[in-house]
C-alpha positions, 0 to 999 in steps of 0.5 A: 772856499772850505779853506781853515782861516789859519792855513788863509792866515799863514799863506797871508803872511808869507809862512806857507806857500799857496797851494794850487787849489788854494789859488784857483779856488781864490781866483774863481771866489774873488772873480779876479780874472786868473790875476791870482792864478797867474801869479802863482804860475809865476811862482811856480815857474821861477821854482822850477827854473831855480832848480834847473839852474842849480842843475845845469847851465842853460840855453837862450830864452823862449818868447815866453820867458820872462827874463833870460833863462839864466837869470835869477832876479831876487828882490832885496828890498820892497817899499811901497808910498801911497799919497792922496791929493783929494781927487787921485792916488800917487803910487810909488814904489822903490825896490832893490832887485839882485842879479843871482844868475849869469845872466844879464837881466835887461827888464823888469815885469810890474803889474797895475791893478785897480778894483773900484767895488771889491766886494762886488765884481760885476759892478766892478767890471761894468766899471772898468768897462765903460771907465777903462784904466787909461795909460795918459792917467797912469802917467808911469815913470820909472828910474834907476841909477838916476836914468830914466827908463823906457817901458813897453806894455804886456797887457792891457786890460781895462782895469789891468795893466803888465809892463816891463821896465826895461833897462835902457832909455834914448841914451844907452843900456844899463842892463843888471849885470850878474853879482850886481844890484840896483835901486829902481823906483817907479810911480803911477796914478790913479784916480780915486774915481777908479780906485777901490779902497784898498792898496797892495 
């Protein structure tokens, strides 16, 4: 990618920002179907949305918006658990989200990826096409506060999946208030048949 591998290095551990040609050019090289370039349009997007709260109070939120234009959802805490039966992958993640907007946050975007021959993305591809990803196998939960919550999908692709945890279930709503904070943990499967060998 022409890219010296200290600037690779420092964007890997979080010391720079990737750069938009970076992440194009990452995307094209590991042929990940604009998951990079999405995430760093993601980026970008809640920069420029930070800047415009700080500037002036905002109105309602587009259908593009991922979240209510006044909030801003700060993750305070990241943990990831990988455990291995012998024939699939448990993923469990817990995260501590804060509300530092004024607005109340009712859902949470997660992303499911899976890459069986990373080194190789037609085989890969070929794959997922005739073995898809399949939301019966992912078996996703998700709690918070001790209750359970609903999901709705995004997208869903062979060997990707978006989803929002929403933050409501048959019993009532318990959005994340303005100020507040909240543990939220969610798990999935993934067979090891559709598994590459890594884990992010």
């Amino acid at each position: 990618m022409d890219f010296d591998p200290s600037y690779v290095s420092h964007v890997e551990s979080g010391r720079h920002k990737p750069s938009e040609e970076f992440s194009r050019l990452a995307d094209e090289a590991l042929n990940a179907g604009k998951a990079i370039w999405r995430r760093w349009c993601d980026y970008e997007q809640a920069k420029a949305r930070s800047r415009r709260l700080a500037a002036a109070p905002s109105a309602q939120r587009g259908p593009d918006q991922p979240y209510a234009t006044g909030s801003a959802l700060v993750v305070e805490h990241d943990a990831a658990r990988l455990q291995y039966d012998g024939t699939s992958y448990r993923l469990t993640m817990r995260r501590r989200l804060r509300n530092a907007g004024g607005e109340p946050v009712t859902r949470y975007l997660i992303r499911i990826s899976v890459d069986r021959y990373p080194g190789d993305p037609e085989q890969s591809n070929a794959h997922y096409r005739a073995h898809p990803l399949t939301w019966d196998e992912l078996d996703l939960t998700a709690i918070c506060r001790g209750e359970a919550m609903r999901w709705q999908v995004k997208h869903d692709r062979d060997a990707f999946k978006e989803v929002w945890l929403l933050f409501d279930n048959e019993h009532g709503r318990f959005p994340l208030y303005p100020g507040e904070s909240v543990w939220i943990e969610y798990a999935y499967t993934v067979g090891d048949d559709k598994w590459g060998n890594w884990f992010q």
